[in-house]
C-alpha positions in Angstrom: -67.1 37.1 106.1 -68.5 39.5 103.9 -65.0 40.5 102.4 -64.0 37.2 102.2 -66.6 36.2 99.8 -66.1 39.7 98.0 -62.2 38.9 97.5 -62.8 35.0 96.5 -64.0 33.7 92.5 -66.3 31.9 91.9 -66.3 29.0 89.6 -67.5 30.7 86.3 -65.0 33.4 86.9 -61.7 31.0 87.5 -62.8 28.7 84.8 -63.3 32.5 82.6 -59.4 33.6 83.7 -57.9 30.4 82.6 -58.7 30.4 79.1 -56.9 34.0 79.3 -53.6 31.7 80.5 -54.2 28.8 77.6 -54.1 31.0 74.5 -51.9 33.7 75.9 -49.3 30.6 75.2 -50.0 31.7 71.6 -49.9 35.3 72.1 -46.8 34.9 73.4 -45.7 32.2 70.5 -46.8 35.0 67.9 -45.2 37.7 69.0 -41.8 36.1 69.4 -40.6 33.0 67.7 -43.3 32.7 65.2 -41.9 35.2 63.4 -38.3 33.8 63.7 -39.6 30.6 62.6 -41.4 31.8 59.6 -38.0 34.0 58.5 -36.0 31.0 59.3 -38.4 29.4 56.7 -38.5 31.9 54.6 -34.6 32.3 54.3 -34.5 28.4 53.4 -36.6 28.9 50.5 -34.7 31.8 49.2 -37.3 34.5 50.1 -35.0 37.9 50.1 -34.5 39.0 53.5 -35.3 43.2 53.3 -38.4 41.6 52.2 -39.6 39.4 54.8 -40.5 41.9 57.7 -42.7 44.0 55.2 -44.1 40.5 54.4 -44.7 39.5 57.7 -46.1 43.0 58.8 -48.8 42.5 55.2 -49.8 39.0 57.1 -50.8 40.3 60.5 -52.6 43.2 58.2 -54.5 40.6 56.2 -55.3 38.6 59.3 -57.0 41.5 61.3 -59.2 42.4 58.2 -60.4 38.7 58.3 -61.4 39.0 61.8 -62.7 42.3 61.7 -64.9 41.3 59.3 -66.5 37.5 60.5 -65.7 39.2 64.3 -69.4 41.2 64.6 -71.3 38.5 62.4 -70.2 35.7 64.9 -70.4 37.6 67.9 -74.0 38.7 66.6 -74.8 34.8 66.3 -73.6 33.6 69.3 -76.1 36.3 71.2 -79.2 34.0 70.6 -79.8 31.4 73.0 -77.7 28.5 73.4 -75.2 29.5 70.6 -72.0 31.5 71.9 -70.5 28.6 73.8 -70.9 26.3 70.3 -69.3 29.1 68.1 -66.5 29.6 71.3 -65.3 26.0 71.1 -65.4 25.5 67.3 -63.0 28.9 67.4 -60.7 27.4 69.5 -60.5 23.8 68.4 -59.1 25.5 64.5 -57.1 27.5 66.8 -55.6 25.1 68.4 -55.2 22.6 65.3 -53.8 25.2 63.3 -51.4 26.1 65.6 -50.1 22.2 66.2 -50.1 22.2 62.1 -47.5 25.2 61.9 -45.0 22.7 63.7 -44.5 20.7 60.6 -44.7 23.2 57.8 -41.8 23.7 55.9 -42.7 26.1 53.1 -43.2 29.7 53.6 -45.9 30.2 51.5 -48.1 27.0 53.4 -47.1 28.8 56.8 -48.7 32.0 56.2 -52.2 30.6 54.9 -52.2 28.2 57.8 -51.2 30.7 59.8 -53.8 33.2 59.1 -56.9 30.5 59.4 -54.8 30.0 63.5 -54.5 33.9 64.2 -58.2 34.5 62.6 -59.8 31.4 64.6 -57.7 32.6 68.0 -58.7 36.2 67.5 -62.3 35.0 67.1 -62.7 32.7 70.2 -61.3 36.1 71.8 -64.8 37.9 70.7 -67.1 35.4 72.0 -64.4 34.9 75.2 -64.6 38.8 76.0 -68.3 39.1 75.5 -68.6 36.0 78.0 -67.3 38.4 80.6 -70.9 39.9 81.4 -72.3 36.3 81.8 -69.7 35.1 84.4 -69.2 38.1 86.9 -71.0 40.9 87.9 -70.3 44.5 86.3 -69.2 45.9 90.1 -66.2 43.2 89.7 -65.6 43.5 86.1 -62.6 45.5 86.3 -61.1 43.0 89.1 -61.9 39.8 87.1 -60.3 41.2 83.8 -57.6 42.5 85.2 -57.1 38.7 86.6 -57.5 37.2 83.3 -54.6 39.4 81.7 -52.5 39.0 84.4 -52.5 35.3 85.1 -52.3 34.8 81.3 -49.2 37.0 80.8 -47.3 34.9 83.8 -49.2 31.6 82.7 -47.8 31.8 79.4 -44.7 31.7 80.2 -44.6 28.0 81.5 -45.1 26.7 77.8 -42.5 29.1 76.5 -39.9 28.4 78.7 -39.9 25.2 77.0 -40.4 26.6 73.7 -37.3 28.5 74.4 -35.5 25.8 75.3 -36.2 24.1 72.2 -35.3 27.4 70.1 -32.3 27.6 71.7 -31.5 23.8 71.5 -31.9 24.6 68.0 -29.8 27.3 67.2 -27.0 25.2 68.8 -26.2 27.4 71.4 -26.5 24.8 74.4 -23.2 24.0 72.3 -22.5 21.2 69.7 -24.0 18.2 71.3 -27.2 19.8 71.8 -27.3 21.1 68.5 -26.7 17.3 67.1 -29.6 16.5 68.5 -32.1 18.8 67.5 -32.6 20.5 64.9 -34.2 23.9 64.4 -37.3 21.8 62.6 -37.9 19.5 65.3 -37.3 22.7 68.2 -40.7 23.9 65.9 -42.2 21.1 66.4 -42.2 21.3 69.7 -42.8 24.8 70.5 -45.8 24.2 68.5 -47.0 21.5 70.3 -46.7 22.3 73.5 -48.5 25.9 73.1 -51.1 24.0 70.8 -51.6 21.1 73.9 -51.2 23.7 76.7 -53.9 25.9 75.2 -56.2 23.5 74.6 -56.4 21.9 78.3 -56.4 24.9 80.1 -59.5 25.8 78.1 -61.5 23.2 79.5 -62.6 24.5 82.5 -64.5 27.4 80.6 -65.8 24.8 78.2 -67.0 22.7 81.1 -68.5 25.4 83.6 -69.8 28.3 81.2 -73.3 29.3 81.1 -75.1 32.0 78.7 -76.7 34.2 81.2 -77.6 36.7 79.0 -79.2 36.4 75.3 -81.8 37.1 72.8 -84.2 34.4 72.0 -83.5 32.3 69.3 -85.2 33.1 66.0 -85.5 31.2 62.4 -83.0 33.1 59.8 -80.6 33.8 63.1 -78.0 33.8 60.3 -79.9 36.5 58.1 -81.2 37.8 61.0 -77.8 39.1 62.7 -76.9 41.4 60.0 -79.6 43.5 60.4 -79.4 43.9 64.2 -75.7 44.8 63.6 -76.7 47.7 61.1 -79.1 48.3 63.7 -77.2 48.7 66.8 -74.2 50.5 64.5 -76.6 53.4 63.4 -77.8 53.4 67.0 -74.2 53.8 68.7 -73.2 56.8 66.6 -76.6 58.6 66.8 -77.5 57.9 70.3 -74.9 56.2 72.3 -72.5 59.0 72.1 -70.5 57.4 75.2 -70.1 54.3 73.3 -69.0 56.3 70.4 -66.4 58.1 71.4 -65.3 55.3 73.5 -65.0 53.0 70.6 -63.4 56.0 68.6 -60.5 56.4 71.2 -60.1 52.5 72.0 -59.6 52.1 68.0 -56.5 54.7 67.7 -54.7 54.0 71.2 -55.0 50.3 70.8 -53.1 50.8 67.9 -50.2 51.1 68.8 -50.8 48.6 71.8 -51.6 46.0 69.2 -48.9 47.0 66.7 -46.0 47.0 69.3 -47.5 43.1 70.3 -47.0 42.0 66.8 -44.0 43.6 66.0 -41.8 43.2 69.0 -39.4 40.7 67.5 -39.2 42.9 64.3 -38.0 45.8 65.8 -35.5 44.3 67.2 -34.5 42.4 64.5 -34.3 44.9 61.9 -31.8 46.7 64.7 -29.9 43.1 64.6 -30.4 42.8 68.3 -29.1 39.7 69.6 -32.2 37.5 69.2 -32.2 35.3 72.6 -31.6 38.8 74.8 -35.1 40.1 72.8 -36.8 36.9 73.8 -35.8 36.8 77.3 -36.6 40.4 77.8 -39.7 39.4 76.2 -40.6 36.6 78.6 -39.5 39.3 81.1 -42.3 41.5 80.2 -44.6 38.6 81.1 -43.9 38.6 84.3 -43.4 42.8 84.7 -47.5 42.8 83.0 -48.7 39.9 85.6 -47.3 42.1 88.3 -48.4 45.8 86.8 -52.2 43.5 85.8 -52.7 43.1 89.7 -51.3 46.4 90.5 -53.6 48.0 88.6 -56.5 45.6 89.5 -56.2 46.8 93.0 -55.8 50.6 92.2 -59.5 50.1 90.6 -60.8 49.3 94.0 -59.9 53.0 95.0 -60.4 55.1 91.1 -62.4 54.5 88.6 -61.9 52.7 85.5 -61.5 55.2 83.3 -59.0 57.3 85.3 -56.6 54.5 85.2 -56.7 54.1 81.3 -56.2 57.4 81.2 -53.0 56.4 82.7 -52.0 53.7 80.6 -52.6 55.7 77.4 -50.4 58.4 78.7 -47.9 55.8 79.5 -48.1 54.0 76.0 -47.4 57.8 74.5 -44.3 57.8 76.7 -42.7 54.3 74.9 -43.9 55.4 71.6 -41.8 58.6 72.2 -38.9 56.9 73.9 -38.8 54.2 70.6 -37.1 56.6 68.4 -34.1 56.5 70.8 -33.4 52.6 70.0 -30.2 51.5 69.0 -29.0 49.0 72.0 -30.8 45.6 73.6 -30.1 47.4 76.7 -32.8 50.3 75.3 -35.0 47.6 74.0 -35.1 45.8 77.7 -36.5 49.1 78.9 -38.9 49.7 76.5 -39.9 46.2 76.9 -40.6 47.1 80.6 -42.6 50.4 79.7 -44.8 48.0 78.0 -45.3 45.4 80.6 -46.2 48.0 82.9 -49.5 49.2 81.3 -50.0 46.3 78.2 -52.5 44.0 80.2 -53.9 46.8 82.4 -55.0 48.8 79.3 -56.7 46.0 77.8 -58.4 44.8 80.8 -59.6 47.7 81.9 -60.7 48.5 78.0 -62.4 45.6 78.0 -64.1 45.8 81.6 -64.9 49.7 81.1 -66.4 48.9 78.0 -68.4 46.0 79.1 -69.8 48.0 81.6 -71.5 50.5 79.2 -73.0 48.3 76.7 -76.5 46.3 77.1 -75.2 43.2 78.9 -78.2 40.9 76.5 -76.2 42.0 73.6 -72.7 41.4 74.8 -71.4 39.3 71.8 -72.3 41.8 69.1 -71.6 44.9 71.0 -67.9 43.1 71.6 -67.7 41.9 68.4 -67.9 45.6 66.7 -65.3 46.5 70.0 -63.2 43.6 68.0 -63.5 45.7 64.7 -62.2 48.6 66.1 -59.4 46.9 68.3 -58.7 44.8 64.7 -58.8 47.6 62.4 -56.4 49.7 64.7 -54.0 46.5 64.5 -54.5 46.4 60.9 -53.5 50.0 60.5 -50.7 49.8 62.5 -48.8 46.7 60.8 -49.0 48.0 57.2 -47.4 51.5 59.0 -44.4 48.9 60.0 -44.1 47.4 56.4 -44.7 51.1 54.4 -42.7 52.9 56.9 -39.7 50.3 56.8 -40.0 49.5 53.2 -39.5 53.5 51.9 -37.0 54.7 54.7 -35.5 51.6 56.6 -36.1 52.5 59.8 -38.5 50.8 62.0 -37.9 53.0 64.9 -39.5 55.6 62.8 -42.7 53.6 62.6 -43.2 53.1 66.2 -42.2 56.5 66.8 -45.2 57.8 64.9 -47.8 55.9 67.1 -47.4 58.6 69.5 -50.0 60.7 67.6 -52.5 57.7 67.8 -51.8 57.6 71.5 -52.1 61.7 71.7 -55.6 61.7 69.7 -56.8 58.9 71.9 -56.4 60.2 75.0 -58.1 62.9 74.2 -61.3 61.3 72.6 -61.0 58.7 75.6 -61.3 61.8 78.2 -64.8 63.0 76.1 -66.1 59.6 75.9 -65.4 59.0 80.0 -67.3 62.5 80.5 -70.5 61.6 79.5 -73.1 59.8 81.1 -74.2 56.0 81.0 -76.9 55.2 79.3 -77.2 51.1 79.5 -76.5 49.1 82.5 -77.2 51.7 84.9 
């Protein structure tokens, strides 16, 4: 009896794992065919085409600086009473607007600003979404419950992009000529964005429905004014007190680096190789399902070692595909890269994001996660304009990737001093 109700979730935590399976639809969106639509766009309008993927790399740049910055203001915010859930659903619904608005944008310039306000407003219901993990389980399942939340959104997604697929495919005209006379590569957009835009949205529900703030500060007047000096507050206080935070924060901000920079630049490495663009996408949805199986893997393992042991793990692993990206020159090498990164891409985040909720004051969850969003943001940030610099003075993406190793390398070894000191909150 007892391990039954040990094993089961409760309501709060399915309702908490299903919004990671509604916007992983646009994870996966972005880090594919987004950016094949927006060079498909691009090329119509006569933008040059060396320039493009140093464009493209400057946008995913601008829109982590957006985010890094709003990211600990709204988090902050949404700590006082009765707020996070408000902020949460007025995240998503941009999000999801903005992303059913791509579908019918037709100039290159449009689809970058209305792109940015989507990426920014998804990347901000992701602050408020992570910090809502120490409201809806308890920090002895945290690692279990995350790990569920990565993995069912990596194989959720991929119901909503099989049909996007479909439709990309429909419109490249290689279903052969009938199919391609009936739709057309703006009307395969159009659906791709709707049905990520419409799947994300209902899958959300349940979380809008069923969440509860459990922990919070009470409401004040001037919460606005008020949240920027507890954020000066609790950053002087993490680097001259909280040393475990610290380093932690310090090591999650160069090894997710490369974690997030590989994400958002999948489809331009291979690309820029001129990979055959189907085979990257299906090894692409591949890695979906490789990640939902390595997610539960490594959910299990944390049942028998500790968190940080196995993101120890993953880091190493992420050092090893870094590494093995200077050898790409075939699809066949990209598939296998594309499986090194399944392997440990939802674990590392989960079990980041579990690890990380489990030495921070739980009352302050949104702020504490929304300086955690800086870091993970900034580290995207700095990896993307790598891509475009690295690409634009010696042509060779592989090069770029290749590089991340050292952010790996430095990580690990800042994570291992962070994992080595004591706990000071939560204990």
């Amino acid at each position: 009896m007892n391990k039954n109700k040990k094993d089961s979730f409760t309501k709060m935590e399915w309702s908490w794992v299903l919004y990671d399976v509604g916007n992983s639809a646009f994870t996966m969106l972005a880090c594919s065919l987004i950016t094949i639509w927006f060079k498909a766009i691009a090329s119509e309008s006569g933008l040059d085409p060396a320039l493009q993927t140093s464009y493209w790399a400057y946008v995913t740049g601008a829109v982590t600086i957006l985010v890094a910055f709003i990211g600990p203001i709204c988090g902050t915010i949404a700590d006082n009473k009765g707020f996070k859930k408000p902020i949460f659903t007025t995240a998503l619904c941009i999000g999801v607007f903005g992303c059913l608005l791509l579908g019918f944008i037709n100039n290159w310039v449009a689809f970058i600003l209305v792109f940015i306000v989507t990426k920014a407003s998804y990347s901000s219901s992701l602050v408020f979404y992570d910090s809502m993990v120490t409201d809806v389980t308890t920090p002895e399942r945290m690692d279990r419950v995350s790990s569920y939340g990565f993995a069912w959104g990596y194989i959720g997604s991929c119901i909503p992009f099989l049909i996007c697929l479909l439709a990309y495919v429909a419109g490249e005209g290689m279903l052969g000529a009938s199919a391609a006379a009936l739709i057309s590569q703006k009307t395969a957009r159009v659906i791709g964005f709707t049905v990520t835009a419409v799947w994300w949205f209902l899958v959300s529900v349940p979380l809008l429905k069923n969440y509860q703030q459990k922990y919070y500060v009470e409401s004040q007047k001037g919460a606005v004014k008020e949240c920027f000096s507890r954020i000066g507050h609790t950053i002087v206080k993490i680097f001259r007190e909280d040393r475990k935070v610290k380093y932690f924060l310090l090591a999650f901000f160069l090894y997710i680096d490369g974690v997030n920079t590989i994400i958002d630049n999948a489809i331009n490495i291979g690309t820029d190789l001129n990979l055959n663009t189907v085979g990257q996408v299906v090894f692409l949805l591949a890695t979906q399902v490789v990640a939902f199986a390595f997610s539960l893997i490594f959910s299990k393992l944390s049942e028998k070692y500790s968190t940080g042991t196995l993101i120890k793990v993953c880091i190493s692993g992420y050092l090893v595909v870094a590494v093995y990206a200077l050898t790409l020159t075939n699809l066949f090498q990209f598939g296998i890269m594309a499986f090194g990164v399944g392997m440990f891409q939802g674990s590392i985040q989960a079990l980041s994001r579990a690890y990380y909720g489990k030495i921070i004051p739980a009352e302050n969850s949104g702020e504490y996660f929304g300086l955690y969003d800086i870091f993970s943001k900034g580290a995207s940030f700095l990896g993307s304009f790598l891509i475009g610099i690295v690409k634009m003075a010696t042509g060779r993406i592989t090069l770029a990737v290749g590089s991340l190793a050292f952010f790996f390398f430095t990580g690990l070894l800042l994570f291992m001093k962070a994992d080595s000191l004591p706990n000071k909150n939560n204990e």
